[in-house]
N, C-alpha and C positions, 0 to 999 in steps of 0.2 A: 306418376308421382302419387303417393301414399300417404306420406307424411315430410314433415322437414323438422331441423332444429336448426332454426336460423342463427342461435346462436355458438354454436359450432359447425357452421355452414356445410352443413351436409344434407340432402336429401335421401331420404329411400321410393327406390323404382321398382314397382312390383312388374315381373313379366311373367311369361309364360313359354317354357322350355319345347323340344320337341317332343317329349314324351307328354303334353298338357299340366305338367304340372306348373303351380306356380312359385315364384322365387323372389325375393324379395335380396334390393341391395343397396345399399349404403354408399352415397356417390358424394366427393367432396366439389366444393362449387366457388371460383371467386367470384364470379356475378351471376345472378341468380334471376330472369325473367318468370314471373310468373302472368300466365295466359289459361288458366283451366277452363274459365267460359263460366257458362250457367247451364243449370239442369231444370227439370219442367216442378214447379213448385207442388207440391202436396201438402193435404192437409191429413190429418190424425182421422179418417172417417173411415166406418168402418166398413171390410171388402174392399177399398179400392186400390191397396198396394197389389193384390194376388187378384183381379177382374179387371183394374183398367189398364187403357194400353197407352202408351204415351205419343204422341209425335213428333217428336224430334231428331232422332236417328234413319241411318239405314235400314238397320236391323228390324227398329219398329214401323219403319216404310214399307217395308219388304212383308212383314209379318201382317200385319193390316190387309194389304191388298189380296195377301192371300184368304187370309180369314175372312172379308166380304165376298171373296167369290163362294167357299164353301156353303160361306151360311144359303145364300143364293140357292148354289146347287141342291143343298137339303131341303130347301124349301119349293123347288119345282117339283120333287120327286114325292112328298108327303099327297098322302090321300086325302080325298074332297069327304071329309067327316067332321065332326063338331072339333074332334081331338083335334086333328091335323090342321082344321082352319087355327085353333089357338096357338099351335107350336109353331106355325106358319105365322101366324102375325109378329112371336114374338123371334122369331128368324129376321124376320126383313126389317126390326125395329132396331135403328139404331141412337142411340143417345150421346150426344155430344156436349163436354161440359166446357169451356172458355169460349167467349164469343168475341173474344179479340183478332187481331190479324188469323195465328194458327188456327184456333177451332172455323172460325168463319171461311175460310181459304181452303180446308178440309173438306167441309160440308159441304161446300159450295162448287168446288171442282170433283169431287167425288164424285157426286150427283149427277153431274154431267158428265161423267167418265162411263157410269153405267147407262146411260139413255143411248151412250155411242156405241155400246157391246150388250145390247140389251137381244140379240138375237141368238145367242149362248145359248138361251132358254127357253122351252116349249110352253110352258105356262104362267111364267112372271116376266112383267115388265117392269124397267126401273119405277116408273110410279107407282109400284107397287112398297115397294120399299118408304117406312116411315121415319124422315128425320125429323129427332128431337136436339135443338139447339137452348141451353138451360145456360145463363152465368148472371151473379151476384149483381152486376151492374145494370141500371137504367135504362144504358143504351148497347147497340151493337159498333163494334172497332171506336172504342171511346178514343182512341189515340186520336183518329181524324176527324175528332169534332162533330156535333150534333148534327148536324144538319148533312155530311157524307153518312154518318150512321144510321139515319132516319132513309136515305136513299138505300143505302146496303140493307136495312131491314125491309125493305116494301118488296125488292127481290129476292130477298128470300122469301118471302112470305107466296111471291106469286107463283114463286116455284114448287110450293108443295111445303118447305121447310116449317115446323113448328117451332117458333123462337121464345124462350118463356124468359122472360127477364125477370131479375129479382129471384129467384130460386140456385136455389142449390143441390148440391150431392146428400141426403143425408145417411144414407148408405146403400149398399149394392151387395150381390152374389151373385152369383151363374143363372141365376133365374129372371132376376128382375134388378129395378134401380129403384131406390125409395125417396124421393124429391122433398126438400124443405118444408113445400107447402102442402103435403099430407099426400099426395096423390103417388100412386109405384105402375111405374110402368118399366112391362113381362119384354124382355131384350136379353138377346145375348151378346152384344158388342159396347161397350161404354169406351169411348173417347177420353183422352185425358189433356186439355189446353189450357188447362188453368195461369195463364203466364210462366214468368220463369222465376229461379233465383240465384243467384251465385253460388258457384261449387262448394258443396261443405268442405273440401279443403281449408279454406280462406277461415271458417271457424274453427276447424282444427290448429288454425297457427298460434293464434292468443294476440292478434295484431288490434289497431283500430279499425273499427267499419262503420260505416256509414249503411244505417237501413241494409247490411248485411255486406256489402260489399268493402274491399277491403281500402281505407284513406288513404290516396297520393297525393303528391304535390303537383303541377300542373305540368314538370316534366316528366312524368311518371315515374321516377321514384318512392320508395316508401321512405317515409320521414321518420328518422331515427335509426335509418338499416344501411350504410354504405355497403354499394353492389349489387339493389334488389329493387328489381321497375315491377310494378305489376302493370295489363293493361287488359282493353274489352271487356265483357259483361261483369271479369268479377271484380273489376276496382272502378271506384267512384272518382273518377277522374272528373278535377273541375272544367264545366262549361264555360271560358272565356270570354263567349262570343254572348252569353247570357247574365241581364241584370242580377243582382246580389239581392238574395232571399234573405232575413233575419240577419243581416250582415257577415253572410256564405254565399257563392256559388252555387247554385246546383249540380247537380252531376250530370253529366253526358249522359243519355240513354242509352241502354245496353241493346243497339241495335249494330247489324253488321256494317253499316257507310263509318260509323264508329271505332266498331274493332280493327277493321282492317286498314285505316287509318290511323291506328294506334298502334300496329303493330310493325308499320313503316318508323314511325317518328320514334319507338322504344329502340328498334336497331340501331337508327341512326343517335340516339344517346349515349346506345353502351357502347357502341364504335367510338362515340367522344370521350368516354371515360377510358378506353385506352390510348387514348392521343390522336386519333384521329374524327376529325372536324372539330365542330363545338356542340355542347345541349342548347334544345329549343324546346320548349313552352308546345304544348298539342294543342292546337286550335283548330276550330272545323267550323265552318257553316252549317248546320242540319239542313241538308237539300230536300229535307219533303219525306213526304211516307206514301208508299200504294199498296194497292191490294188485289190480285188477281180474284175475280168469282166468274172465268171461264168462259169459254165463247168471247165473243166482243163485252163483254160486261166485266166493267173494274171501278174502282173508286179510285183516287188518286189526290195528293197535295202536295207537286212541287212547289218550292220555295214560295208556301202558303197559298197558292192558288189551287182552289177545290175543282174538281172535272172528274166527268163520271162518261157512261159510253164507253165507244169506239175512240175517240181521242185518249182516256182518261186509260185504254188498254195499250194505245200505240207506246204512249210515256213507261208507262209498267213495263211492258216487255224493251222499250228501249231503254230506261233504267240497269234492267238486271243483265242486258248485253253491255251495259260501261263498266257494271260492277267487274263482273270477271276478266282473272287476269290471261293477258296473253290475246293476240287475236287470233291465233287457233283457236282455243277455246271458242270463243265469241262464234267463231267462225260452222264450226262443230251443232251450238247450242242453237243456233240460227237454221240451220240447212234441217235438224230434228224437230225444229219447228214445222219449218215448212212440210215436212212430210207428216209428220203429225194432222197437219190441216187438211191434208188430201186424202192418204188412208187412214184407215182406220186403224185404233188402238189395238193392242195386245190384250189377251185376257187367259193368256199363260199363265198357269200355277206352277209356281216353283217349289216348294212342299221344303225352304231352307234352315228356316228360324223355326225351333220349338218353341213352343205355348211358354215353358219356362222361363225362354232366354232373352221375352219382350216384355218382362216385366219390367215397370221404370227401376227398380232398382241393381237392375240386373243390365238392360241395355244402356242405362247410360251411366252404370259404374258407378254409383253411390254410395255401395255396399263396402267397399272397402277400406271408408276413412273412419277412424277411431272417433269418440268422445271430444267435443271443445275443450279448447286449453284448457279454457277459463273453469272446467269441472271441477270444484272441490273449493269454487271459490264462494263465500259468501256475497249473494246480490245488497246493493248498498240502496242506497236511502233516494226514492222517488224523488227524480231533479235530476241527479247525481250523472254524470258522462257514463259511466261504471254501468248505469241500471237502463238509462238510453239507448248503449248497446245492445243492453241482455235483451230486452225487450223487443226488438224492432227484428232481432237475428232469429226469434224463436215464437215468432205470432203473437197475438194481442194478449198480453197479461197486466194486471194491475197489484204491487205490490199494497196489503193490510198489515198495519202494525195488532199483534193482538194483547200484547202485552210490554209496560214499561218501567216497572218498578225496580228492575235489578236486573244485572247481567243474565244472572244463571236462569228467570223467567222472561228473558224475550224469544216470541218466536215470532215468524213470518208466515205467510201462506199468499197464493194468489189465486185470484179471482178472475173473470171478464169486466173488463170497466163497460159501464151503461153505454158508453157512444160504440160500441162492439155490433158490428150488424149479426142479428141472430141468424141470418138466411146463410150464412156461409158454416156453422157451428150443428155440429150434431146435436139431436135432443138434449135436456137436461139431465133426463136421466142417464147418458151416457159421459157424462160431463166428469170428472172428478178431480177435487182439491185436495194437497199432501199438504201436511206439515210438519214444520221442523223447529224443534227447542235445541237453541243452541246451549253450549256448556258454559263452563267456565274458565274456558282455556283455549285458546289459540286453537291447538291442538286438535281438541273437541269438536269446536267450530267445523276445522277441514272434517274432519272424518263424522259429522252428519253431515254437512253438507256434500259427500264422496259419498256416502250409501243413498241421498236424496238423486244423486245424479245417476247412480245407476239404473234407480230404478225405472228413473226416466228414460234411458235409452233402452232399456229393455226393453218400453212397451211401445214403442215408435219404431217403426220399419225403417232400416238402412236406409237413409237419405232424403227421410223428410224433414224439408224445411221450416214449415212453417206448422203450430200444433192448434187450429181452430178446434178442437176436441176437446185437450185436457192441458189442467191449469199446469204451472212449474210454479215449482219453490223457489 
């Protein structure tokens, strides 16, 4: 799905014929689930649409594993000279940027994936290879709390992993990565784990969101839409089981014990809306978070109790064997374990995924949604529900009035508000603020604010979420 006009309830479904082209079509809908999920958040920095590689897909699973083994391969074969020791460092240097669940879980089993196929090579061994672990936050897997994070960082650290907190991307090329804190280090691999965020569909609708995701009621339904549930990472489904913030709910976490729990109890709604059963209210316990970092070492927080070890792995992988469905499967993902632990891994190249087709806006399909409704709309007055949204949907901005004497001299522009952590934000000098003087007419209004938005998505790579880079109007 491509786009919708929910209010002639049709959607368009772009496919792709057998001839590879693609096709675009118009499909009418009486109830309407929407499930697009989330995609890996980006920010406006420059080099890392067309150098980083994202982890969340197959595609970018498949494309990763191969690209670590080449780099590998290129760097056994280079000569023992000044050149070749440099092009060899910057071969085996890998930089990883979120150090949440994905990035940490990467690095951490990767790692251990080459120390098990480290005999591939005649002259490197995996500690040979240098990870850099870099993200904005204090600690490492903030989700589980200080004190698992402070244990998940002591292992990495002992394993060789360089963990730089507080730093950021401040830009990259095929050469090197340029870090927040002034320091660039020479890699041909950047990592992209920066969390996630909801599908830019859900902003192409023109619906309510909540910090990007799209408002339901707590049977998932959208309010004000008869026909239309949304559910998982990209609607903000209230937390029930969770006390009331500012006198709201929170939202459920856009985590999978969530979605897929949400996409039980969305069926069993729209089956009541055609007469069969009744709707129920999505309620769920959060049973906990883990986190594989391979071999017997894991972190873990069932229902709030912290464990780390050999226990804290037995729970993880008995977790992720209740999650899936079916006890085949279970059955399947269990026996591949066990042999997993006896021999040894694969280090097959399968040569499937081009360099092109792993880039994040390319593998996980970004690229194809148009412009937010809301494009052509004037942003309203700091407070305002209207500017709430804009704001939270498109990274950290702060509307300046710069003028208020009369219609025809007001304009707007935005800025970084002071509480904006600079560690996540390209230099200044790559920074830039637009502005717009609205007219005198309605009219006027729309069409600067439609040349303002253009110019905005012109300069932002298909499917980035959020613009730590540069200001909007």
């Amino acid at each position: 799905m491509s786009a919708g006009d929910l209010s002639g309830r049709t959607v368009t479904v772009r496919s792709i014929d057998a001839n590879g082209e693609e096709r675009d079509e118009a499909l009418h809908w009486d109830r309407l689930a929407l499930t697009p999920g989330s995609v890996t958040r980006q920010f406006a920095i420059p080099g890392a649409p067309d150098h980083a590689r994202g982890l969340k897909t197959l595609v970018e699973a498949v494309y990763l594993r191969d690209h670590l083994l080449r780099q590998l391969d290129l760097a056994d074969a280079l000569p023992d000279t000044a050149e070749g020791r440099a092009e060899r460092a910057a071969l085996l240097t890998v930089v990883a940027v979120g150090a949440g669940y994905t990035g940490t879980e990467v690095v951490a089993r990767t790692q251990r994936w080459l120390r098990r196929i480290e005999r591939r090579w005649s002259r490197t061994n995996a500690r040979d290879v240098r990870w850099v672990l870099v993200d904005v936050s204090p600690t490492v897997l903030p989700e589980l709390g200080p004190s698992l994070g402070r244990r998940a960082l002591r292992l990495l650290e002992k394993r060789g992993v360089e963990v730089r907190l507080g730093v950021s991307v401040a830009a990259g090329d095929e050469r090197a990565v340029r870090l927040t804190d002034g320091t660039a280090v020479a890699t041909r691999t950047l990592l992209w784990g920066a969390g996630v965020a909801p599908s830019p569909l859900i902003e192409s609708l023109g619906l309510p969101t909540r910090r990007g995701r799209l408002v339901v009621e707590p049977d998932l339904s959208v309010p004000g839409l008869a026909g239309v549930w949304a559910a998982g990472d990209a609607a903000a489904v209230p937390d029930l089981t969770a006390a009331k913030l500012d006198g709201e709910r929170p939202a459920t976490p856009p985590t999978a014990q969530h979605a897929q729990r949400q996409g039980t109890a969305l069926g069993r709604n729209i089956a009541a809306s055609l007469g069969v059963g009744t709707p129920r209210a999505y309620k769920h316990k959060d049973l906990g978070l883990v986190t594989d970092l391979g071999g017997w070492d894991a972190v873990a927080k069932p229902l709030g109790v912290p464990l780390t070890g050999p226990l804290a792995k037995v729970v993880t992988r008995a977790y992720h064997l209740y999650a899936l469905p079916a006890m085949a499967n279970r059955l399947r993902v269990a026996a591949d374990w066990l042999w997993q632990s006896v021999l040894p891994p694969e280090s097959t190249q399968l040569w499937v995924v081009r360099s092109e087709d792993a880039r994040l806006a390319v593998a996980q399909g970004t690229g194809i949604y148009g412009p937010p409704a809301h494009a052509g709309r004037r942003t309203r007055r700091p407070g305002h529900r209207a500017f709430s949204r804009y704001s939270r949907t498109r990274g950290p901005v702060s509307l300046v009035r710069a003028s208020s004497s009369s219609r025809a001299r007001r304009s707007w522009s935005t800025s970084y508000p002071p509480s904006y952590s600079p560690a996540t934000a390209v230099p200044s000098a790559a920074r830039t603020t637009r502005k717009v003087r609205w007219g005198s007419s309605p009219s006027a209004d729309r069409a600067a604010s439609h040349r303002c938005w253009s110019r905005r998505i012109a300069s932002v790579t298909p499917g980035t979420e959020d613009s730590a880079a540069t200001s909007r109007t």
